[in-house]
TITI-765127 format. One record per residue (C-alpha): residue in three letters; x negated, y negated, z negated. Coordinates in steps of 0.1 Angstrom, whole numbers, plus 5000, padded with zeros to 4 digits. Layout:
# TITI-765127
code px py pz
Ala X Y Z
...
END
This chain:
# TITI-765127
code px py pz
Unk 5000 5000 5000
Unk 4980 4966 5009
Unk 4984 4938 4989
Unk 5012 4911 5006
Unk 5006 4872 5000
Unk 5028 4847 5014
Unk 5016 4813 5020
Unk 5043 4784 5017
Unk 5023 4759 5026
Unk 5039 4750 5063
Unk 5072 4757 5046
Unk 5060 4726 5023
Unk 5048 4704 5051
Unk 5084 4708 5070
Unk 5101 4695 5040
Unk 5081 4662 5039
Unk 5085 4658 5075
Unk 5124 4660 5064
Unk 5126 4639 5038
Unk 5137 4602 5041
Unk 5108 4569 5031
Unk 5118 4555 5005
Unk 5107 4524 4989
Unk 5087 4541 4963
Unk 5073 4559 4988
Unk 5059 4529 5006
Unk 5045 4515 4974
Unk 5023 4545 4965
Unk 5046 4565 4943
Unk 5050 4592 4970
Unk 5051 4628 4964
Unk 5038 4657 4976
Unk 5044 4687 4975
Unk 5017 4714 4966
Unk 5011 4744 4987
Unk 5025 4773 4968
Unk 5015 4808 4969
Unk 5034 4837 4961
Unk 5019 4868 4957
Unk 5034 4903 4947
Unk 5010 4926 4921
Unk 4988 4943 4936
Unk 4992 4980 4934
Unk 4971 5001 4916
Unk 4952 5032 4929
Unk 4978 5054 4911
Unk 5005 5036 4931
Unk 4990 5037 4963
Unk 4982 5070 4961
Unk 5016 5080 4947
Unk 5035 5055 4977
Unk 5015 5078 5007
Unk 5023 5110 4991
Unk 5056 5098 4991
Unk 5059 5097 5025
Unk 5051 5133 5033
Unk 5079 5152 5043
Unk 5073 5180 5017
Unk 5069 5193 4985
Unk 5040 5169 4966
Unk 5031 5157 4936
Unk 5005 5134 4913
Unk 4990 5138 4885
Unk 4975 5113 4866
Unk 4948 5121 4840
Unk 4955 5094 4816
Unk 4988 5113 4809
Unk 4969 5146 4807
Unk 4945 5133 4777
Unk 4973 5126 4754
Unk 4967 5162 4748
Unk 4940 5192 4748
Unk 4925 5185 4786
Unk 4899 5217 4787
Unk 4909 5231 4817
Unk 4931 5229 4848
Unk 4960 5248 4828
Unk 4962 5215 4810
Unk 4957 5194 4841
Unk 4982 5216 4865
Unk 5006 5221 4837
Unk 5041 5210 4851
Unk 5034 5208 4884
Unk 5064 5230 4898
Unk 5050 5260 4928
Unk 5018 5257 4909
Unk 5006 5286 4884
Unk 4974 5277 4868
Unk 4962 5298 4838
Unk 4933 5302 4822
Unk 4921 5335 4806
Unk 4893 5336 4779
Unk 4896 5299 4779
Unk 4865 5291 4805
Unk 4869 5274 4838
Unk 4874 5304 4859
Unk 4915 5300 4862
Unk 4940 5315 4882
Unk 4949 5293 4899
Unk 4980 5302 4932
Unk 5006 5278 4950
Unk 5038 5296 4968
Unk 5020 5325 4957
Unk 4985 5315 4974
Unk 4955 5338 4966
Unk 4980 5366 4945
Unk 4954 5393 4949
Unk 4925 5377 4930
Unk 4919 5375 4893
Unk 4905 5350 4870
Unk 4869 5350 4875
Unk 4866 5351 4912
Unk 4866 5323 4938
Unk 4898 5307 4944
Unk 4913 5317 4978
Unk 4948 5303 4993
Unk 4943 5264 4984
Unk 4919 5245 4995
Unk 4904 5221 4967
Unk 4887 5184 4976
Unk 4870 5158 4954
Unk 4882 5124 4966
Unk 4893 5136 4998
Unk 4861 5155 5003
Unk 4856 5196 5009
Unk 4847 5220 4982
Unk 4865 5248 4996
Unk 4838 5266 5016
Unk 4840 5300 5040
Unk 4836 5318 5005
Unk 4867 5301 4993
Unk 4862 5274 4961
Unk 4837 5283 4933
Unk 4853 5274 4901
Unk 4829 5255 4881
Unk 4833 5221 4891
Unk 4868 5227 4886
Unk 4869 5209 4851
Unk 4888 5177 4844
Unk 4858 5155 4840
Unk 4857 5118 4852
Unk 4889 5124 4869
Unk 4914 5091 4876
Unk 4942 5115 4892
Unk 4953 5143 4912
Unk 4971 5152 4945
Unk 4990 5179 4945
Unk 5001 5191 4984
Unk 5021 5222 4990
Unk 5019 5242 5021
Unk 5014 5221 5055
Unk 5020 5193 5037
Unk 4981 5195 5027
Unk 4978 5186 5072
Unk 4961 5154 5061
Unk 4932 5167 5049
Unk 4931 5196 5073
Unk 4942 5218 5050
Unk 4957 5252 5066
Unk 4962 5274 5038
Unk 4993 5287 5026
Unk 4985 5266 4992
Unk 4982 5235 5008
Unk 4953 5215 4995
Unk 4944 5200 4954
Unk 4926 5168 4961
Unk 4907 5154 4927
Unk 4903 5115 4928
Unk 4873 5103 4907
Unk 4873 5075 4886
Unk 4855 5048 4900
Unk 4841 5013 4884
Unk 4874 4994 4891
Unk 4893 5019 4879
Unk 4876 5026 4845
Unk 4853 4995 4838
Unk 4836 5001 4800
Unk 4818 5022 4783
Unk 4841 5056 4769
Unk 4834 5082 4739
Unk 4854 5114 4733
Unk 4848 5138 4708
Unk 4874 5171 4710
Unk 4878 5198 4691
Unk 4899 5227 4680
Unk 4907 5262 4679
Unk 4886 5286 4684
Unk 4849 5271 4678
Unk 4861 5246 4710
Unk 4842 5212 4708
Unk 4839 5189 4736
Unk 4821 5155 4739
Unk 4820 5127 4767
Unk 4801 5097 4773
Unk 4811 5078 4803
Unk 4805 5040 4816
Unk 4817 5024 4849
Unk 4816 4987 4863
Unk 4808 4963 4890
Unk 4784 4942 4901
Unk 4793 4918 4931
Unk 4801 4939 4958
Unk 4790 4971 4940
Unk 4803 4996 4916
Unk 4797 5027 4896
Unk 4811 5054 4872
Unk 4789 5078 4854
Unk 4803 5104 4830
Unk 4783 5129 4812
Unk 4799 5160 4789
Unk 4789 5187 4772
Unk 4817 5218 4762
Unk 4815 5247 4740
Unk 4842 5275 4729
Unk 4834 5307 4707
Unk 4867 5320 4721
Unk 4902 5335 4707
Unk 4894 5369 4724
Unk 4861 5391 4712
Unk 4832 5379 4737
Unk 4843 5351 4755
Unk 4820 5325 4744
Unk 4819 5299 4767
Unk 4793 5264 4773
Unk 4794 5243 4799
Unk 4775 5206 4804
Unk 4777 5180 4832
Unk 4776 5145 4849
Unk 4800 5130 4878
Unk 4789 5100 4893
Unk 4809 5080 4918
Unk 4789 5048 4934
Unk 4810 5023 4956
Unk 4792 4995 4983
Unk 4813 4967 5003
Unk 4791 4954 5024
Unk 4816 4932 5042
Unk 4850 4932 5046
Unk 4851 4960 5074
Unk 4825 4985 5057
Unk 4825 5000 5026
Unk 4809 5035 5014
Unk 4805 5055 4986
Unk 4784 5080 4970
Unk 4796 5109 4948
Unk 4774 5129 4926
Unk 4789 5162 4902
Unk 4767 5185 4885
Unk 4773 5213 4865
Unk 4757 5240 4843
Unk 4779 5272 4828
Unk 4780 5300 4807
Unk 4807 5326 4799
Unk 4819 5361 4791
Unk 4840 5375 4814
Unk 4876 5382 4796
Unk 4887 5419 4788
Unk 4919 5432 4801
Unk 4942 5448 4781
Unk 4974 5476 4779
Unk 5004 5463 4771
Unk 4999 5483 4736
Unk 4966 5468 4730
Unk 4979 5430 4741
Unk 5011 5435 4714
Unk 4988 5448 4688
Unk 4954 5431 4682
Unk 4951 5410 4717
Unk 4919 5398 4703
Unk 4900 5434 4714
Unk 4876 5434 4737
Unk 4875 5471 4756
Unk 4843 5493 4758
Unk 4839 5486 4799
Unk 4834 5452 4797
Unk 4816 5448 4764
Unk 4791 5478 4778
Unk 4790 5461 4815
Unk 4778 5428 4796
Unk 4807 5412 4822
Unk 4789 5372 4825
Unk 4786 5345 4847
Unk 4760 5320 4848
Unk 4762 5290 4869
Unk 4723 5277 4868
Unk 4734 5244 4879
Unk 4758 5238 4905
Unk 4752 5203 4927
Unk 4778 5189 4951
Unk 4770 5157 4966
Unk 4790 5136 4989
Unk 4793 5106 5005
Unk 4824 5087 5024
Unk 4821 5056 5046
Unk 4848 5035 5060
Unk 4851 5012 5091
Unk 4883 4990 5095
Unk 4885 4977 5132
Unk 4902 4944 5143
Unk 4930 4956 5148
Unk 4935 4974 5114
Unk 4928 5007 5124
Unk 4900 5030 5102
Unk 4873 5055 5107
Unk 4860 5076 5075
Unk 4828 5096 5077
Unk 4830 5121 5053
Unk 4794 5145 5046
Unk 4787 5168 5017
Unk 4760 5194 5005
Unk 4769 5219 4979
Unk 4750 5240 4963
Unk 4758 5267 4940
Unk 4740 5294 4929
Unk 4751 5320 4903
Unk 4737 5352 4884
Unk 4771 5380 4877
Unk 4767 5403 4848
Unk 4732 5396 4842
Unk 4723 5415 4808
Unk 4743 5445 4829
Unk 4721 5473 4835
Unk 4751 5482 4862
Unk 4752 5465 4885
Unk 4740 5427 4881
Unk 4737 5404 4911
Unk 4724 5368 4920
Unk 4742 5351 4949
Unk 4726 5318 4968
Unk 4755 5295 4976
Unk 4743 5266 4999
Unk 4772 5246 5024
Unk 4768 5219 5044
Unk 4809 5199 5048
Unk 4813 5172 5072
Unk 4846 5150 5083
Unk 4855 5124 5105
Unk 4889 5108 5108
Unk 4904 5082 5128
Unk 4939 5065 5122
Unk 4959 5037 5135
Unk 4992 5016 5136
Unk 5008 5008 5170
Unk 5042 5013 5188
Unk 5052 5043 5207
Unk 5080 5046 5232
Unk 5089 5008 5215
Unk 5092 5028 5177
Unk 5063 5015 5149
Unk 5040 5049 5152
Unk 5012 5059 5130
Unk 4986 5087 5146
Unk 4958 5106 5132
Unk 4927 5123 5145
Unk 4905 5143 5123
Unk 4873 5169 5124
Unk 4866 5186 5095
Unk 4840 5218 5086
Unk 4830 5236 5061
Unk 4799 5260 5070
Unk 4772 5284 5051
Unk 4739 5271 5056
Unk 4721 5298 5032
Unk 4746 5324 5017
Unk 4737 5359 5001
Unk 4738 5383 4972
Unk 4711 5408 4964
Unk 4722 5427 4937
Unk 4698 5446 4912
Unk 4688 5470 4886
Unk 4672 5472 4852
Unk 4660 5443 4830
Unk 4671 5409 4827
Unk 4647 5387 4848
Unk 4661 5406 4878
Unk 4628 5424 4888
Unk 4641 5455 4913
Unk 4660 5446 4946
Unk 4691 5476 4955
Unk 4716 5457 4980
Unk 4713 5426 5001
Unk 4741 5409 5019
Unk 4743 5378 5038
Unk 4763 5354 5058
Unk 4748 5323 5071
Unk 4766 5306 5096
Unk 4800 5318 5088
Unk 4821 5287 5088
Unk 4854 5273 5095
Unk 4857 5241 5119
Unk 4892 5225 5117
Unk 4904 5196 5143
Unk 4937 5180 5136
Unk 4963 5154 5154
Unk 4992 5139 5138
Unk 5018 5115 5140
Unk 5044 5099 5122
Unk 5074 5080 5144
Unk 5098 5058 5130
Unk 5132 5065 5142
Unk 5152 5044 5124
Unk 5145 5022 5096
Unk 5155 5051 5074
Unk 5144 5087 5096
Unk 5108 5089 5105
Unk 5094 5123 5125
Unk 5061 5137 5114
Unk 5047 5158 5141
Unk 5011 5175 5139
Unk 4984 5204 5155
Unk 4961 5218 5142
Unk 4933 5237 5157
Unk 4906 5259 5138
Unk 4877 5280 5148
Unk 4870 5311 5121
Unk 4833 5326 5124
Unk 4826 5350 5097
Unk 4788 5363 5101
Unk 4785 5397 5079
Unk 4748 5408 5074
Unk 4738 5438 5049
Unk 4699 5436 5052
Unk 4694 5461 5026
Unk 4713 5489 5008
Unk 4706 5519 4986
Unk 4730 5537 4996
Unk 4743 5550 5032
Unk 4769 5532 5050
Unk 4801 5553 5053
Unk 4825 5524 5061
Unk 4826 5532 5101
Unk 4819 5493 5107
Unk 4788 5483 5116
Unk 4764 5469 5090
Unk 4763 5434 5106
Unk 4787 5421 5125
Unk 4807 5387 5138
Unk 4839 5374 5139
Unk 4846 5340 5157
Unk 4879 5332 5169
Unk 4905 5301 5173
Unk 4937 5297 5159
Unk 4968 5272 5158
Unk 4989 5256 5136
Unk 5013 5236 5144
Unk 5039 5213 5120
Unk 5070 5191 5119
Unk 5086 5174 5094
Unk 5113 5148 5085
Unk 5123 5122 5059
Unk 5156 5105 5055
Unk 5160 5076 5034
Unk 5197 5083 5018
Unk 5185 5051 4998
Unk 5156 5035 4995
Unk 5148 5054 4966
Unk 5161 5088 4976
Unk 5151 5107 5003
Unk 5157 5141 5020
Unk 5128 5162 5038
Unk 5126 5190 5059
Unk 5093 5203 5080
Unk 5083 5239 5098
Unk 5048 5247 5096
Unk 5026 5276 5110
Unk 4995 5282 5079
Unk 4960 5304 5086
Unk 4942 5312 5055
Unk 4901 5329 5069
Unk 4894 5359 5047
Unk 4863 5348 5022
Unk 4831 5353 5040
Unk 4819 5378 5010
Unk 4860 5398 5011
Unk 4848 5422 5040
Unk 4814 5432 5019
Unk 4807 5421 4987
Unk 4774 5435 4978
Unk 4768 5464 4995
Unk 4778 5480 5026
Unk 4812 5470 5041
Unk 4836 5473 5015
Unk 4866 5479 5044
Unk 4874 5515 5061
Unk 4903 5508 5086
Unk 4889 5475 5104
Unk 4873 5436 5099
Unk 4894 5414 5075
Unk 4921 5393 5103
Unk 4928 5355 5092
Unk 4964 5356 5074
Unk 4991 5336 5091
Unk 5021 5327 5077
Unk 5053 5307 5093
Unk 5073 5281 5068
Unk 5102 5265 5065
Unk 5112 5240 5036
Unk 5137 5216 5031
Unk 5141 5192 4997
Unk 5149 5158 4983
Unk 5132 5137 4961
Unk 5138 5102 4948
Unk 5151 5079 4916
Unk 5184 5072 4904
Unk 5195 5056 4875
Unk 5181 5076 4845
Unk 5165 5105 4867
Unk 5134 5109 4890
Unk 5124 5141 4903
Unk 5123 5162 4929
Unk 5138 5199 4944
Unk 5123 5218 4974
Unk 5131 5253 4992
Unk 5109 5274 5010
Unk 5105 5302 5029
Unk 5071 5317 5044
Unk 5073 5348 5072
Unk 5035 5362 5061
Unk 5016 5384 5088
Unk 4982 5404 5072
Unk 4983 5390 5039
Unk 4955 5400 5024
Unk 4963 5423 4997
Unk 4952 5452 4979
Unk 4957 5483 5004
Unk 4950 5518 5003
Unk 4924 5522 5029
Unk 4917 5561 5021
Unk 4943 5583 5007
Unk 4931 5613 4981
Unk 4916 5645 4993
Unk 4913 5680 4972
Unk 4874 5663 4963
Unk 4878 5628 4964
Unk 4900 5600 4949
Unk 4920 5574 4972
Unk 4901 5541 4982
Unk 4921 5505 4975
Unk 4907 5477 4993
Unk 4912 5437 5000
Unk 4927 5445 5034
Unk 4953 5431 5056
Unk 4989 5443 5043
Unk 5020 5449 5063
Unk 5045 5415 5067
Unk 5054 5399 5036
Unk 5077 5373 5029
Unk 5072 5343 4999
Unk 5099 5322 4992
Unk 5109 5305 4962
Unk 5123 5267 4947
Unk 5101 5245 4931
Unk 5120 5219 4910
Unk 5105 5186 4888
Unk 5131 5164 4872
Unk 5122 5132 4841
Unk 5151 5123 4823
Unk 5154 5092 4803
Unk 5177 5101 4776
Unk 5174 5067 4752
Unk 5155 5037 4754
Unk 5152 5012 4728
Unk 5157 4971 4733
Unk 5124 4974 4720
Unk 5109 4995 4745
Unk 5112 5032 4726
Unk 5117 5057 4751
Unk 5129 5093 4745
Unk 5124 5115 4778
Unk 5131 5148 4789
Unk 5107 5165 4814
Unk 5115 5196 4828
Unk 5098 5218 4854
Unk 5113 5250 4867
Unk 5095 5272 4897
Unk 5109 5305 4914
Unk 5084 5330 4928
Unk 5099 5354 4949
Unk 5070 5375 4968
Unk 5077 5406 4986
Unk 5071 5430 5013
Unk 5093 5428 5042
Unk 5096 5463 5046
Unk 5067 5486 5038
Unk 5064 5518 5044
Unk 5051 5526 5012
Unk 5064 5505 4989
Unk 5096 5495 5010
Unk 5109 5460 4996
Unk 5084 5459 4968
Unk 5078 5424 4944
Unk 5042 5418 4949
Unk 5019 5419 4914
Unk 5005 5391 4895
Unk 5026 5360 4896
Unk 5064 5358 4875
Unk 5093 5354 4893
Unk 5105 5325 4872
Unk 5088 5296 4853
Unk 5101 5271 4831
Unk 5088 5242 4813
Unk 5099 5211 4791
Unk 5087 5189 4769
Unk 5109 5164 4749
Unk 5090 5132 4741
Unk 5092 5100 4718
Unk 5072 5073 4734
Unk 5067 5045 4705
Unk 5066 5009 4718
Unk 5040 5004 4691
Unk 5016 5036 4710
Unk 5030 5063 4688
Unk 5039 5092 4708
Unk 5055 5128 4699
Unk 5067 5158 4715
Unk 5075 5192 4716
Unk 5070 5215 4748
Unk 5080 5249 4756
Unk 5067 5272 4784
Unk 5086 5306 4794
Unk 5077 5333 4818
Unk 5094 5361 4830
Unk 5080 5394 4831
Unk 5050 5401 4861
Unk 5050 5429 4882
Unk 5012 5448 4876
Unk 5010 5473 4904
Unk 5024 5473 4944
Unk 5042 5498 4933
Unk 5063 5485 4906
Unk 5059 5509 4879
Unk 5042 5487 4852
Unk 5053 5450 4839
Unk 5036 5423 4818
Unk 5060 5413 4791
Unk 5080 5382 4793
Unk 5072 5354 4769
Unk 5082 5317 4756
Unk 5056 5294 4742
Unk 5064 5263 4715
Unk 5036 5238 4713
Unk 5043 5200 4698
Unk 5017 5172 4710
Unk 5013 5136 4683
Unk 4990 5108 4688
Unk 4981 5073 4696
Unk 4973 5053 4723
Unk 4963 5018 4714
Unk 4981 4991 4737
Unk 4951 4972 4740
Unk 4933 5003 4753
Unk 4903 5001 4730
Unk 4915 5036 4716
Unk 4929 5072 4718
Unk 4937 5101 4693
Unk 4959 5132 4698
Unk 4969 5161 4679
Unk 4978 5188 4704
Unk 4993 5220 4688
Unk 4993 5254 4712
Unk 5017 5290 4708
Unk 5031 5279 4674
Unk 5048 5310 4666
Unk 5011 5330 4679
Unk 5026 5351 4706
Unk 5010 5377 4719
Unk 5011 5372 4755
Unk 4996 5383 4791
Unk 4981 5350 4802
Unk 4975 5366 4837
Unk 4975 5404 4854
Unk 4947 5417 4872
Unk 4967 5433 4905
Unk 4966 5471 4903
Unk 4972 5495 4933
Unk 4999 5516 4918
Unk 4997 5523 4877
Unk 5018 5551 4886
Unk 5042 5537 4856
Unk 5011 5543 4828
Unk 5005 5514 4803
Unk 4972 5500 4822
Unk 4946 5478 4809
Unk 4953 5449 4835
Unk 4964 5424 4814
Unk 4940 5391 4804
Unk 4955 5381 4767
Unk 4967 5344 4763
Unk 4954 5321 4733
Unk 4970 5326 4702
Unk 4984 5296 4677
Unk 4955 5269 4681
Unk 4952 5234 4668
Unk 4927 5208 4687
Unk 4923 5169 4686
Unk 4905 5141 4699
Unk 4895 5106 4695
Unk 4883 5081 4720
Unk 4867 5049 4716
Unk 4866 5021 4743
Unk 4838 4994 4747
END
């Protein structure tokens, strides 16, 4: 939204030219009239952002963070919490959530990269060929997030069935002054942050520095974590500006046991033998993403933003293992380029796009080894340089009317996976080939429309065709090729959604319905059945059709406010998950494992004029189907938390009291996806956090 001004200075000069001499006028005691300028406020980020968002014809949603921090803000759960299609859970309390929108990524677990969604910093890639590493996916020195569902991620050439999570960093305008936070809690979890941003002339900067620590609620699950985010902004005229972004991140943590059902209700603090004698870990030796953005604004208004980012992120799995630990080298190279502009078309005001974008390996690899700790004795070694995934869009938006506007769009990307086991141990018996390539185009194509019932209500409606690459590492991990039928195929999926979202009177939300037509999801798939001497073999592989559909709903209801400002508010957010098979011939119409069919959450809030605040929260789940074949549930639960605190009006400073599970249920946070469990209690469920108490204070200077 740019800033309008309104000059009424020639306004001014036609009333004098109007008005009649007088005598007073002749003898000097004329007068005139100032020029007078009238000019609206000028939006904030927040608002701009949340104005553009709103004119997608689809299912999205911001988050702001300063909303987030009047309670616990550790992870993404907190950050993603009421955000309706979105499931984001942690388990074991580290960084390494499930994270799946419209049922995006449903085959992976907590602890793996996230696949389905592709994630951005400021509009910027960190979603590389090997899907998103988690571990800059913390909540520091964030200013907001954009949450965009489906296709109606197209503006940042985002194909997935997700849709894209875009993370805006706080810049020196937005957060001017020096910050300190001190958090801690439940469960040995402490966090402190220092940050500082301001501006100098035409420059500005934000540096934020943290460093996080959690003993855990579950045996072994110690987590620490410590980092810096930088973001450094340069106008060097009117036309060009730039910036520099800088996050860095070091992390430690035990990976989180699953449990039986039996185990979960009795003691769902237990560890299990695997996992404590596997010596499950991650370390993240120091993950570096560093990106830059520069835009040009022509004469005529239009603007060109270069977008380049290196990313680096290496990591050592299970290292105190003497199983089967492993060191992967993560190194990408993500550019962009995008051009947009204003003009008429066919005499309607028109708005077009054009945008590059890639995301490619540059060094990628995993040798995995045995015996002692410092990693001496090589046994497997994979790689996949080169594989990358090159995405050019073109959109439009038409004006119709003054209240229907069309939103057409195609997308075109070319998927190269490069598959290279070097070295193994072990003979391949996998029938593919130890290296091989796949490189291939794909469409996507869009369409979408808004109506304006109102100016504050509006109806939506779009089609949209999604292509989610398998992860470069899905078709061999560490080893030879992990897939016995054929080379992972890109997943494509058609949608349809239709919704309505606006203000009126006391409400403001939002309701949308989808429906996605899925061909070779990639699943978990038997790709060897049993013999008299051998067990079956279950594999990522491409599944037969499947079909997600659900209804994502968001509504804020102000139930009181008080001629002194009080406010009493109801927010409620309710999502539908309904994923299935079409019609398999195994497991026929089948529910597909690891998301609940239904969500709901609501908090009740007391917003003091004075910068008291209170509230109490409840989240419930329905049960979650385990296996493919439907044979084994996770429980159902409901969660009661209450958040208290303070925000100062001056803004000088914070304090919250943030209370979690207050009756300490024992719940399944998320489900690791199992085959068939062939109806037996299985250990595939990660516990949730029991009753926890945490706190914070922040001081501004």
């Amino acid at each position: 939204m740019a800033n309008r001004e309104l000059t009424l200075a020639a306004f001014g000069s036609a009333l004098l030219s109007l008005a009649p001499l007088t005598a007073s006028a002749a003898d000097s005691t004329e007068k005139r009239l100032q020029t007078v300028t009238v000019q609206a406020a000028k939006a904030t980020p927040v608002q701009a952002a949340k104005a553009e968002l709103d004119e997608v014809p689809g299912g999205t949603s911001l988050v702001t963070q300063a909303d987030v921090e009047k309670g616990r803000a550790a992870t993404l759960e907190d950050t993603l919490a009421f955000q309706p299609g979105v499931y984001a859970q942690a388990a074991g309390g580290n960084d390494a959530i499930k994270i799946s929108i419209r049922g995006s990524g449903a085959n992976t677990s907590p602890g793996y990269f996230r696949e389905g969604t592709k994630f951005l910093f400021d509009g910027l890639a960190l979603t590389g060929a090997g899907g998103t590493p988690y571990e800059l996916l913390d909540t520091q020195g964030l200013s907001y997030t954009e949450v965009l569902r489906g296709a109606n991620a197209f503006e940042f050439g985002a194909l997935s069935l997700g849709g894209a999570i875009n993370f805006v960093t706080h810049s020196g305008l937005t957060a001017p002054g020096t910050r300190i936070k001190l958090e801690g809690g439940s469960f040995g979890w402490q966090k402190q942050t220092l940050s500082s941003g301001g501006a100098v002339d035409n420059a500005d900067y934000f540096v934020s520095i943290d460093n996080a620590r959690r003993d855990g609620y579950q045996d072994f699950t110690l987590a620490k974590a410590q980092g810096l985010v930088s973001n450094f902004g340069y106008r060097f005229s009117p036309k060009l500006q730039t910036r520099l972004f800088v996050r860095y991140r070091e992390e430690y943590h035990e990976n989180s046991a699953t449990l039986t059902r039996a185990q979960l209700k009795d003691n769902p603090k237990q560890s299990n033998a695997a996992t404590e004698g596997a010596r499950a870990d991650s370390t993240k030796r120091g993950s570096t993403w560093v990106g830059s953005k520069t835009t040009y604004t022509f004469d005529d208004d239009a603007t060109l933003v270069a977008g380049l980012v290196y990313h680096n992120y290496p990591q050592i799995l299970s290292r105190q293992s003497t199983i089967n630990p492993n060191y992967w080298d993560w190194r990408d190279i993500n550019y962009s380029l995008k051009y947009n502009r204003n003009d008429q078309l066919f005499g309607l005001p028109s708005a077009t796009s054009i945008g590059w974008s890639s995301t490619e390996h540059i060094r990628s690899g995993v040798r995995t080894y045995r015996g002692d700790k410092d990693l001496g004795v090589l046994q497997k070694q994979v790689e996949y340089d080169g594989s990358f995934d090159h995405v050019f869009t073109l959109g439009n938006e038409l004006g119709l009317s003054d209240n229907l506007y069309l939103n057409t769009g195609l997308s075109a990307i070319e998927i190269k996976r490069d598959v290279n086991v070097t070295y193994s141990d072990r003979a391949n018996s996998s029938g593919l080939p130890s290296h091989y390539q796949y490189d291939q185009w794909k469409l996507a194509p869009r369409i979408g429309l808004r109506y304006y019932l109102t100016p504050d209500i509006q109806l939506f409606a779009n089609a949209s065709r999604s292509i989610d690459p398998p992860s470069s590492w899905s078709s061999s991990g560490s080893g030879v090729t992990s897939n016995y039928a054929k080379p992972l195929l890109p997943q494509a999926a058609n949608t349809v959604e239709f919704g309505i979202r606006g203000t009126q009177g006391v409400f403001d939300g939002s309701l949308a319905l989808y429906k996605s037509w899925i061909k070779d999801e990639l699943l978990t798939v038997q790709v060897l059945a049993a013999t008299p001497t051998t067990a079956q073999v279950n594999s990522t592989a491409n599944a037969s059709p499947t079909v997600h559909q659900g209804v994502e709903a968001g509504l804020t209801t102000r139930l009181w406010q008080g001629a002194n400002g009080d406010l009493l508010s109801w927010r409620q957010a309710y999502t539908l998950n309904d994923f299935h098979y079409e019609n398999d011939p195994l497991f026929r119409k089948n529910e597909l494992p690891g998301l609940p069919k239904h969500v709901y959450q609501g908090e009740l809030n007391y917003q003091f004029a004075s910068g008291f605040y209170a509230g109490v929260n409840v989240r419930s789940v329905s049960s979650t189907a385990v296996d493919y074949a439907n044979t084994f549930y996770a429980p159902s639960y409901t969660l009661w938390g209450a958040r208290f605190g303070y925000d100062d009006p001056g803004r000088r400073w914070q304090v919250y009291l943030d209370l979690k599970n207050l009756t300490d249920e024992h719940y399944a946070t998320a489900i690791q996806p199992v085959y068939n469990a062939n109806g037996q209690d299985t250990a595939a469920l990660y516990p949730g956090d029991g009753f926890g108490a945490f706190t914070g204070i922040a001081y501004n200077f």
